[in-house]
C-alpha positions as CSV (number, residue, x, y, z in Angstrom):
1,X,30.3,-1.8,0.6
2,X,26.5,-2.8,2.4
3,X,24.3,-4.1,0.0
4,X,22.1,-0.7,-0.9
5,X,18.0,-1.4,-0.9
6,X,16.0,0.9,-2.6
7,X,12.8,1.9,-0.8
8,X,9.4,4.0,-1.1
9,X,9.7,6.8,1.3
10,X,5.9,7.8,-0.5
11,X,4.0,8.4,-3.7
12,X,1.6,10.5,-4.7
13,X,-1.1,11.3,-7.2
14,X,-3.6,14.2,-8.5
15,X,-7.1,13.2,-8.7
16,X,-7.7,12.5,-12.4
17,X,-9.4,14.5,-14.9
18,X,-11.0,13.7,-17.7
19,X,-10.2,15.0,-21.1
20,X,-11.5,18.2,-21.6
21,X,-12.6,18.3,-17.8
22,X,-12.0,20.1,-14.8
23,X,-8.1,20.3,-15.0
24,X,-8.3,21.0,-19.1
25,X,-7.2,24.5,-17.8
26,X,-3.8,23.2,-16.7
27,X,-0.5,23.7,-18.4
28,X,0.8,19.9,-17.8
29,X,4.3,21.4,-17.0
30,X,2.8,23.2,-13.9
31,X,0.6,20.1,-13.4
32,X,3.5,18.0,-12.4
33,X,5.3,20.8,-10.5
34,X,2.2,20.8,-8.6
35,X,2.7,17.3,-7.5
36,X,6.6,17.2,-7.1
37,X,6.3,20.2,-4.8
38,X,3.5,18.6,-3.0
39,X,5.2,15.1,-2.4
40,X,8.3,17.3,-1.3
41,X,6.3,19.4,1.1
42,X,4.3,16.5,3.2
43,X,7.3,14.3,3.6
44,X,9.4,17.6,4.7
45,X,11.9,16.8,2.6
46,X,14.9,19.1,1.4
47,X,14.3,19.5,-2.2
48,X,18.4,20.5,-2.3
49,X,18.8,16.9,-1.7
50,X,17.0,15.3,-4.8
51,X,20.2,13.8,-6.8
52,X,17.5,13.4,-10.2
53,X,14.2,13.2,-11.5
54,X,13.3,11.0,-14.1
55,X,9.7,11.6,-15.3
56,X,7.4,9.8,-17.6
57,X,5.5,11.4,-20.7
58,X,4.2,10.0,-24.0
59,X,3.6,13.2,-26.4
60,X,6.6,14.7,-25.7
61,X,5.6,17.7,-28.3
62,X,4.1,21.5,-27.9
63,X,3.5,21.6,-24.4
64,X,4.7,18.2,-22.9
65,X,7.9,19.1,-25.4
66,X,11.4,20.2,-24.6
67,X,12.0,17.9,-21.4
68,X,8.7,18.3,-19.8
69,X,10.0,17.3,-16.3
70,X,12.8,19.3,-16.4
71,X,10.3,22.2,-16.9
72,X,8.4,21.2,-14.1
73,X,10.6,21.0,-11.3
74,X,12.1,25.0,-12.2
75,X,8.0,25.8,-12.9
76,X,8.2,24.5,-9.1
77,X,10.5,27.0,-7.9
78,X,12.7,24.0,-6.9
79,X,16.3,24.2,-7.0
80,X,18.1,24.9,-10.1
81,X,20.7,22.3,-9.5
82,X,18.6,19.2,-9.2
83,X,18.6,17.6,-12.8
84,X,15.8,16.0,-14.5
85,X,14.9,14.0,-17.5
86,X,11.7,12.6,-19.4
87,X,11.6,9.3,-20.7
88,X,9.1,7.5,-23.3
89,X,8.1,3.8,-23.0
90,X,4.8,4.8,-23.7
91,X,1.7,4.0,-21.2
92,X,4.3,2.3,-19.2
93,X,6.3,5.5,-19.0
94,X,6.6,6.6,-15.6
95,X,6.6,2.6,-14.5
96,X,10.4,2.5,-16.5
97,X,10.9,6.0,-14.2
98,X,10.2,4.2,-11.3
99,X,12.7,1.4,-12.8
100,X,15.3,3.6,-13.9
101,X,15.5,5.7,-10.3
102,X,14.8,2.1,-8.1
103,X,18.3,0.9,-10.2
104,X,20.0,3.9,-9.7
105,X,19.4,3.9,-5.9
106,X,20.7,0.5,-6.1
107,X,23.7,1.3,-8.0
108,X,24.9,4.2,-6.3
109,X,24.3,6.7,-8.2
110,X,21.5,8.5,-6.4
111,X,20.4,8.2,-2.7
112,X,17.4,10.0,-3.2
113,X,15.7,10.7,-6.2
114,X,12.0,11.0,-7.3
115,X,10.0,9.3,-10.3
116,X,7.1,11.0,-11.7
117,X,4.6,11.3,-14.7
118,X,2.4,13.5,-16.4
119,X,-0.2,13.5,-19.4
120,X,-2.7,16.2,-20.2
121,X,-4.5,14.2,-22.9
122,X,-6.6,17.5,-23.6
123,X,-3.6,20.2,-24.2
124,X,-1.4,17.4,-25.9
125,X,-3.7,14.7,-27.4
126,X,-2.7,11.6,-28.6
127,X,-0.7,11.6,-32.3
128,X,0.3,15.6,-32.1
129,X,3.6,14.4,-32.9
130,X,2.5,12.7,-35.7
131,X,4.3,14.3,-38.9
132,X,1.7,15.2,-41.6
133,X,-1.0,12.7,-39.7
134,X,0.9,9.6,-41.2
135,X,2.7,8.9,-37.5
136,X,6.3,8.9,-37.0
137,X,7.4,5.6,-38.8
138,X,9.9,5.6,-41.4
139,X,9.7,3.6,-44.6
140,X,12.4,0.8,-42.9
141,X,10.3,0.5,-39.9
142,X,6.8,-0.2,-41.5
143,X,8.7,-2.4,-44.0
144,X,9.6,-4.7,-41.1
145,X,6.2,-4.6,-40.0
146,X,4.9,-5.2,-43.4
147,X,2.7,-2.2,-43.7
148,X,0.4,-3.7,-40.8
149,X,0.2,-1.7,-37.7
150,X,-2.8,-2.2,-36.0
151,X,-5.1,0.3,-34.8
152,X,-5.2,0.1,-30.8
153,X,-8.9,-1.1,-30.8
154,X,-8.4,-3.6,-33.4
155,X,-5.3,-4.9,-31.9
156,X,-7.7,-5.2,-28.6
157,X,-10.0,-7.1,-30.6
158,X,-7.4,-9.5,-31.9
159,X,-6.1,-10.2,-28.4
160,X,-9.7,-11.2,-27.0
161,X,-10.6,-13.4,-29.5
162,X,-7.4,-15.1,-28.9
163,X,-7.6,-15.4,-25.4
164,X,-11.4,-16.2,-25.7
165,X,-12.5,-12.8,-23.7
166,X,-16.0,-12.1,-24.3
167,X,-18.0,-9.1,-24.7
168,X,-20.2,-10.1,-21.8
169,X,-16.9,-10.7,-19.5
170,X,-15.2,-6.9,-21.0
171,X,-18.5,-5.4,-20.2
172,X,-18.4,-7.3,-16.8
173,X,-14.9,-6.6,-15.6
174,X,-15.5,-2.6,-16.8
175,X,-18.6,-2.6,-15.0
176,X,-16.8,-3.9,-11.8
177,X,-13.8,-1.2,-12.3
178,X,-16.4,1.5,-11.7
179,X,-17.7,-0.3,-8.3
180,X,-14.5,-0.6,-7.1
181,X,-13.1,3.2,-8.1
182,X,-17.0,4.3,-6.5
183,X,-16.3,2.5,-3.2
184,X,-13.1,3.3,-2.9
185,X,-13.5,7.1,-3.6
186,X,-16.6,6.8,-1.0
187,X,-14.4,5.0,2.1
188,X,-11.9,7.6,1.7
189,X,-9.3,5.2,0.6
190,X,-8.1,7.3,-2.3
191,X,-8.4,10.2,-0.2
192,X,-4.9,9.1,0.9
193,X,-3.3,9.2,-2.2
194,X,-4.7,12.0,-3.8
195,X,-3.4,15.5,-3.8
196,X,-6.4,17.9,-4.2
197,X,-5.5,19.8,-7.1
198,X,-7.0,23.6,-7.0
199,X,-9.4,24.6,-10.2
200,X,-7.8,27.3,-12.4
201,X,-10.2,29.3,-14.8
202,X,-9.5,29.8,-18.7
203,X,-7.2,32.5,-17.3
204,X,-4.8,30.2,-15.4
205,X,-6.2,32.0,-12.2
206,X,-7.5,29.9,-9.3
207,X,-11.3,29.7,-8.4
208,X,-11.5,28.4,-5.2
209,X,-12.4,24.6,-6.1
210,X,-10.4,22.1,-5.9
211,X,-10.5,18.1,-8.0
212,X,-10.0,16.0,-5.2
213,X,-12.0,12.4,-7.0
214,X,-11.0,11.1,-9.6
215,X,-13.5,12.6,-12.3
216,X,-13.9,9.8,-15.2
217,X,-16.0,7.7,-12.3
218,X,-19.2,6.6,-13.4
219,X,-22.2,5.4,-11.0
220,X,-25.1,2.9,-11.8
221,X,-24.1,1.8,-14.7
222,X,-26.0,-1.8,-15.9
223,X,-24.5,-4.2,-18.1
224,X,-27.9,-3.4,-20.3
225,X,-26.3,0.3,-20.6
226,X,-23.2,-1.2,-21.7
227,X,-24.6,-3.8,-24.3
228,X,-25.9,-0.9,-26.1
229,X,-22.8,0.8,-26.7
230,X,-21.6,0.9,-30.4
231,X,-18.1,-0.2,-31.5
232,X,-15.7,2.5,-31.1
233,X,-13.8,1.5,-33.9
234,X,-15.3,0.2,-37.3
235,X,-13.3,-0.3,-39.9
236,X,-13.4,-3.1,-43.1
237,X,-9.8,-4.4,-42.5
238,X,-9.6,-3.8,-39.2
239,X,-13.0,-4.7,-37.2
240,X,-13.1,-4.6,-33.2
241,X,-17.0,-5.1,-33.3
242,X,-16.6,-5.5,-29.4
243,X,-14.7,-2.6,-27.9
244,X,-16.3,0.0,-26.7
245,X,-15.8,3.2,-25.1
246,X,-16.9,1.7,-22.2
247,X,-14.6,-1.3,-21.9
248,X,-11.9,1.0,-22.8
249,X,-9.7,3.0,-20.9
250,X,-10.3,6.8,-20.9
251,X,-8.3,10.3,-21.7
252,X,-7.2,11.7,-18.7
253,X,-5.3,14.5,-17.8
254,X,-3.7,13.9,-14.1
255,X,0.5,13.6,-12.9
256,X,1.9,11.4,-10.0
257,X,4.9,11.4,-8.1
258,X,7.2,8.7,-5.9
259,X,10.0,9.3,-3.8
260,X,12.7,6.7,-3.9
261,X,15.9,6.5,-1.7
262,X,18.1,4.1,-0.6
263,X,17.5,2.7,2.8
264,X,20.1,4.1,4.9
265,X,19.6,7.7,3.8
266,X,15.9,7.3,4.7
267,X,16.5,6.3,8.3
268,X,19.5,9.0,8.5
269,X,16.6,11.8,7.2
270,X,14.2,10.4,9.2
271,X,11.9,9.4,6.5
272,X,9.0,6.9,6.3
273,X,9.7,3.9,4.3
274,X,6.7,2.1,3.2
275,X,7.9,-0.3,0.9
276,X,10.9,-2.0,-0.9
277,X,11.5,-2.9,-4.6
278,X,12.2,-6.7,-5.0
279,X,12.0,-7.5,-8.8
280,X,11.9,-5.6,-12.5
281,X,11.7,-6.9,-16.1
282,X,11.2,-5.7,-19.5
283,X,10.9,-7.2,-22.3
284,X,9.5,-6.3,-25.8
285,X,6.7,-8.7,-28.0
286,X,4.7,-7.7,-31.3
287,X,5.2,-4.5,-32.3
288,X,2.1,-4.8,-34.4
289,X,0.2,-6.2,-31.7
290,X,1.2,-3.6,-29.4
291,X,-0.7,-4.6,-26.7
292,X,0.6,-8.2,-25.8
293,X,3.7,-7.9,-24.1
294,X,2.5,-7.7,-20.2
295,X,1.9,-11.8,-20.5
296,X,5.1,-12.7,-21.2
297,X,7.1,-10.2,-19.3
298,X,5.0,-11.6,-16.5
299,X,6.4,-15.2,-17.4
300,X,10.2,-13.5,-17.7
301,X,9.5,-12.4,-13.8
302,X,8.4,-15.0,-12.7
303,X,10.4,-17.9,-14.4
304,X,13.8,-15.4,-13.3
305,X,12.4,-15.1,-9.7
306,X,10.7,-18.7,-8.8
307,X,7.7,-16.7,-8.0
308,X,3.9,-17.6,-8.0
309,X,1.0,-15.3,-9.0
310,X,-0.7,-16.7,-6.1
311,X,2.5,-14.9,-3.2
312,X,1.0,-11.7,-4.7
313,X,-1.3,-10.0,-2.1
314,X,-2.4,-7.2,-5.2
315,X,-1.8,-7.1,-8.9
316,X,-2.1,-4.2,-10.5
317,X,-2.4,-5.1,-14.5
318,X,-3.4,-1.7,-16.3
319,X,-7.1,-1.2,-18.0
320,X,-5.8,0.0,-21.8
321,X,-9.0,-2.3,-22.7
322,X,-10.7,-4.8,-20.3
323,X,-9.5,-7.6,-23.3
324,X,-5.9,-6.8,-22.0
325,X,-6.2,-7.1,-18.4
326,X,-8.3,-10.5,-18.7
327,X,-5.6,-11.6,-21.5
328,X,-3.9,-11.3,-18.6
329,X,-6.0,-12.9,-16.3
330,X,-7.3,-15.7,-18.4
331,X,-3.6,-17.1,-19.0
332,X,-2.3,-16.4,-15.1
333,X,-5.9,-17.2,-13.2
334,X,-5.3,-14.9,-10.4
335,X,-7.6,-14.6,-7.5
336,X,-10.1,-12.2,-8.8
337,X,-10.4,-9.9,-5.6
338,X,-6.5,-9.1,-5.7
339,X,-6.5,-8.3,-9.2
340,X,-6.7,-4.5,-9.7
341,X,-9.1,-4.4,-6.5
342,X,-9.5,-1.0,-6.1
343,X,-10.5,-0.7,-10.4
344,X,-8.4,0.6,-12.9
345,X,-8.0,3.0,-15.7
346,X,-11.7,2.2,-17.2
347,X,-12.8,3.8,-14.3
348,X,-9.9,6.2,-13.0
349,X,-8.6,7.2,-15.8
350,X,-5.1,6.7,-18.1
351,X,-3.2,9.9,-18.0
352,X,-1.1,8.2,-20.4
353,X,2.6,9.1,-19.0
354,X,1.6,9.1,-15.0
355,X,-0.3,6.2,-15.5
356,X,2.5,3.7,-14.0
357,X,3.4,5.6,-11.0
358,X,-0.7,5.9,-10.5
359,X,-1.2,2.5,-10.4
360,X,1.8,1.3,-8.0
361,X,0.5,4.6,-5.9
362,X,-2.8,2.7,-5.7
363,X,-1.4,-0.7,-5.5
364,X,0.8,0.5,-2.3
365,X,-1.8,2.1,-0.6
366,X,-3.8,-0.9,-0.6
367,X,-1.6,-3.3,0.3
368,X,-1.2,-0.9,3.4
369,X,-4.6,-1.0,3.7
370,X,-5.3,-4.4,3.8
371,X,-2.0,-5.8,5.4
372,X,-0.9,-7.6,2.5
373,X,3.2,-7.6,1.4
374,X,3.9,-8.7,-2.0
375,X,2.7,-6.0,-5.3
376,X,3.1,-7.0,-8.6
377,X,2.4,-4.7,-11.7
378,X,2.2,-4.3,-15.3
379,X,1.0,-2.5,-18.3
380,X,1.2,-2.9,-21.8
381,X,2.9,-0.3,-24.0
382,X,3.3,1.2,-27.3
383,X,5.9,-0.6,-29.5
384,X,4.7,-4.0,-27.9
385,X,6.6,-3.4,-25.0
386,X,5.9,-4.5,-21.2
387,X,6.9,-3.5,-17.4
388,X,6.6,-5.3,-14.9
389,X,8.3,-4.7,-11.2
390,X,7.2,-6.4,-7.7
391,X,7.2,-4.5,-4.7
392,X,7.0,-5.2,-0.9
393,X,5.6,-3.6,1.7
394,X,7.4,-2.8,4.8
395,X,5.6,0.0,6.7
């Protein structure tokens, strides 16, 4: 048999709410049938045809619970026979959908197939599945990490003073995330990844409004307004005297969605193909240092693949913390203009399971943009784990 490829036929996104904000009202299951049915409906595509859907979620409990994706595509009104699924790698969730779909294309199993993600971060906060507020670890698990789990802002803290990230340079690069969000909201650029998503009121009914930017933007902000802010974790044994809310990434409510096929079902539908996957890794680091693992999954990529930061046209490394992405950048020294150039999740927003579809969504659409080929992507992840997957474009 031909060698299969497995392309983007297109990939789409809501604009992205903050917690609490204007899509609060939102069941997420209906959230991300929203999307799937609207990624369907511009690409004209047969829904009947879909072989799977593999979606990403982290708090799979109460209303993301029960196979959330699943629920979501019948929520649609989409065919009954088209099977989904909903996978957990934590913030890199829907990034492993769009692995697990990409290698499935390439395998044989599916010939077109969609990955997705949803969080709503106000109707399913962070921890809900926590048992009795002590988390879900068992006495073996904390026993081989000695008790010492690290509280996310802490474990930011740890990394930055490692990698020798300032305060000034956090403050800095979250400063410049807004800019590049602003501009690219105001020269319409998201405007073509965004699916308008209509307001409902406490009642689930409709008002006539629509989110169509992303919501957690914020204008004119001064590196003075950011000194000021106060740690956003103190704690005795676990200090992180500089992260802040505003070097942070925020919660989000939003869902994204990509259609995947293999090449020679695209050209027999008559679909666009915009882009081709070229790479993947995993791998897994510190689990009590959860946030480390995107540097050397990077170094696993590149060292398997012979390829140089410096081929990528974009990098896409996600905005957990500012201390994360420049970990990133202080060991790799990318060119600072191709590094998340249209901002991140400081400024967008980190609906925590649509996040990785959100950010290759952006990444593609520049690259288009800009005429640039090569992608590269990754985020860190609960567990101390790390995606990361190239892309090229071809449209």
């Amino acid at each position: 048999m031909p060698a299969r490829e497995a392309v983007i036929v297109d990939t789409t996104r809501t604009a992205i709410g903050k917690r609490k904000g204007a899509l609060a009202t939102w069941h997420p299951t209906d959230l991300l049938g929203f999307t799937l049915k609207a990624l369907l409906e511009r690409n004209d595509v047969d829904p009947g045809l879909v072989d799977d859907v593999v979606g990403g979620c982290v708090t799979q409990t109460g209303e993301q619970g029960c196979n959330v994706t699943r629920n979501a595509w019948v929520a649609a009104g989409l065919p009954w026979h088209v099977p989904a699924t909903s996978v957990d790698r934590q913030c890199g969730s829907s990034q492993q959908a769009v692995h697990f779909v990409a290698q499935g294309v390439l395998a044989g199993a599916y010939d077109l197939a969609i990955a997705c993600g949803v969080e709503s971060m106000t109707r399913a906060p962070m921890s809900t599945n926590a048992r009795g507020g002590i988390g879900p670890f068992s006495p073996d698990f904390l026993a081989h990490t000695e008790n010492t789990l690290g509280i996310q802002f802490w474990v930011a803290q740890v990394l930055a003073d490692r990698f020798d990230v300032t305060r000034e340079e956090m403050d800095a690069f979250a400063l410049e995330s807004h800019r590049r969000a602003a501009d690219s909201t105001d020269t319409g650029h998201f405007a073509r990844e965004i699916v308008p998503v209509p307001l409902k009121d406490e009642q689930g009914e409709t008002t006539g409004e629509t989110l169509d930017v992303d919501e957690g933007i914020r204008r004119g902000g001064t590196m003075e307004s950011l000194a000021v802010l106060p740690p956003a974790w103190e704690s005795d044994d676990q200090p992180a005297p500089e992260i802040t809310a505003g070097n942070a990434s925020q919660m989000s409510d939003g869902a994204a969605a990509m259609l995947i096929a293999d090449r020679t079902t695209a050209e027999r539908l008559g679909l666009p193909i915009r882009a081709r996957f070229v790479h993947f890794a995993v791998l897994a680091d510190d689990p009590v240092l959860v946030l480390s693992a995107p540097n050397p999954v990077t170094r696993k990529l590149l060292e398997r693949t012979g390829m140089k930061v410096d081929e990528f046209d974009a990098v896409e490394c996600n905005e957990a913390f500012a201390a994360i992405a420049l970990m990133w950048a202080k060991e790799f020294r990318p060119d600072m203009a191709r590094f998340n150039p249209r901002g991140g999740a400081i400024a967008i927003g980190h609906p925590l399971g649509a996040s990785g579809v959100r950010l290759m969504t952006t990444m593609l659409n520049h690259l288009e943009s800009t005429g640039g080929r090569l992608g590269f992507q990754t985020m860190c992840e609960g567990g101390g784990q790390a995606n990361a997957t190239v892309i090229e474009r071809l449209g």
